[in-house]
Structure formats: C-alpha cells, structure tokens
N, C-alpha and C positions, 0 to 999 in steps of 0.2 A: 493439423498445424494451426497453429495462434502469432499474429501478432500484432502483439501492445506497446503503447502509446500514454503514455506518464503526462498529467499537466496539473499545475496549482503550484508547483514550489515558487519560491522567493526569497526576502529577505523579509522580517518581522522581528518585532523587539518582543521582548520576556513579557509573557502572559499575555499575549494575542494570540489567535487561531488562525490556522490553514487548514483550506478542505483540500485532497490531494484526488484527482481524478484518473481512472486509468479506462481504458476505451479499446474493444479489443475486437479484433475484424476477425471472426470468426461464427461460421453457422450455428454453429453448436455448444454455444456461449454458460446453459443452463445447466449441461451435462461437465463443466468446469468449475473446479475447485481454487478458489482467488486466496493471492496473500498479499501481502507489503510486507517488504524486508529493509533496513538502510542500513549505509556501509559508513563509518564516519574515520576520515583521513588516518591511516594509521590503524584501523580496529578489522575486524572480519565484519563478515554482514551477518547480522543479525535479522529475525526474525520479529515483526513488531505488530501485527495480528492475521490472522486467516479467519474467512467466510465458507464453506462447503456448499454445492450445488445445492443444498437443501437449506442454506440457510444459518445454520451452526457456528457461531464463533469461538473466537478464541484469539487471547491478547499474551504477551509476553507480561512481566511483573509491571514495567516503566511503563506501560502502556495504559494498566488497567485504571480505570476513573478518568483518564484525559484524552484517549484517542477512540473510536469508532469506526469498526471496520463496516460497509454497508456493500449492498449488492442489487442494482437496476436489470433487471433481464431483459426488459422493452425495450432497455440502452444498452446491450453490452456493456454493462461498465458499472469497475467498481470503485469506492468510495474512501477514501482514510479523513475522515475528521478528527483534526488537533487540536486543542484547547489545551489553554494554559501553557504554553510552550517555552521551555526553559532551552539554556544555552546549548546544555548536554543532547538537546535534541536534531543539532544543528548533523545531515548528514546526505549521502547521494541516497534516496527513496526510492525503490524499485517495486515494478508491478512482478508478481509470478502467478502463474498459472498451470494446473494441473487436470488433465483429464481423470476424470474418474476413472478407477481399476486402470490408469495409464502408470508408465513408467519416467517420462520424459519433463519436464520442467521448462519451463517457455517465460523467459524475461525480458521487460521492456527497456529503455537504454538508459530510465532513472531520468530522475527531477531533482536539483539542490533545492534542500531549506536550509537557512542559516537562520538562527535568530541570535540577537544581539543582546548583552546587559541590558 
C-alpha cells in the first residue's frame, strides 16, 4: 500500500506555470509506476501524463510541449510541471500510483488549479 499527498495547485492566470508535487509514504516507491490524471467540473478524469519505474514517459495530446511529468526516487515523489497554462487547464489534479505487475491503483485526494483569462 501507498499513500499520496498532492501539493502545488492554486490559482494563476493564462501563460504562467505551476509545478505540482505528489509525495508518497511508501518503502518501495521505485518499484511504482506514477501518473497525474485531472478531473474538471462536469468532465471524467482524465489522464494527463505517467512516469514508469524505469523512467518512461508518456503525455496525453494537451499535455505534450507544455506539461512535464518527472520522477525523484531519493524523495518519493513525483513531479507535474505546467507551463503556459491556459483556462481549459483549470481542474482537481490527482497523484496515481501503480505497482508494477500490480493490479490496484492508489490515488491521492487531488490539488485545484484554476487559471484565470
């Protein structure tokens, strides 16, 4: 078992950055597979990039050129940097987490961004 701990959301206006931080109290932090998903009022959640224990990314289309998924092992914890952030981006941002060859999915309780015109 994992659990994470979401920090960085706020409030920012159109084409500023947010780093989004997610911190996860577990021993075996390396052998887990990290994403960020956000849900925005009204829509499903979405999926907006993953890191693999080894490294490996992968961004959804909105994502690619403006967000950064990263990954600290010495910190538990991993990274979403946002750049250029537009309105549509305004949403609850949630940590997930997967063990490798695991079955189960482990989410943290989400951080708002809004960003404004």
């Amino acid at each position: 078992q994992v659990q994470l701990v979401e920090s960085g959301g706020g409030l920012v206006q159109a084409g500023e950055s947010l780093r989004l931080t997610c911190t996860a109290a577990t021993k075996n932090f390396v052998y887990y597979d990290m994403g960020w998903y956000r849900q925005a009022p009204g829509k499903q959640r979405d999926l907006v990039a993953t890191i693999t224990s080894e490294g490996d990314t992968n961004y959804a289309d909105f994502a690619k050129g403006r967000f950064t998924i990263s990954r600290d092992n010495t910190k538990n914890a991993a990274y979403l940097q946002m750049n250029s952030l537009i309105p549509e981006d305004t949403a609850v941002y949630y940590c997930n987490a997967v063990r490798v060859k695991g079955l189960v999915d482990h989410w943290g309780q989400g951080t708002q961004v809004t960003v404004s015109s």
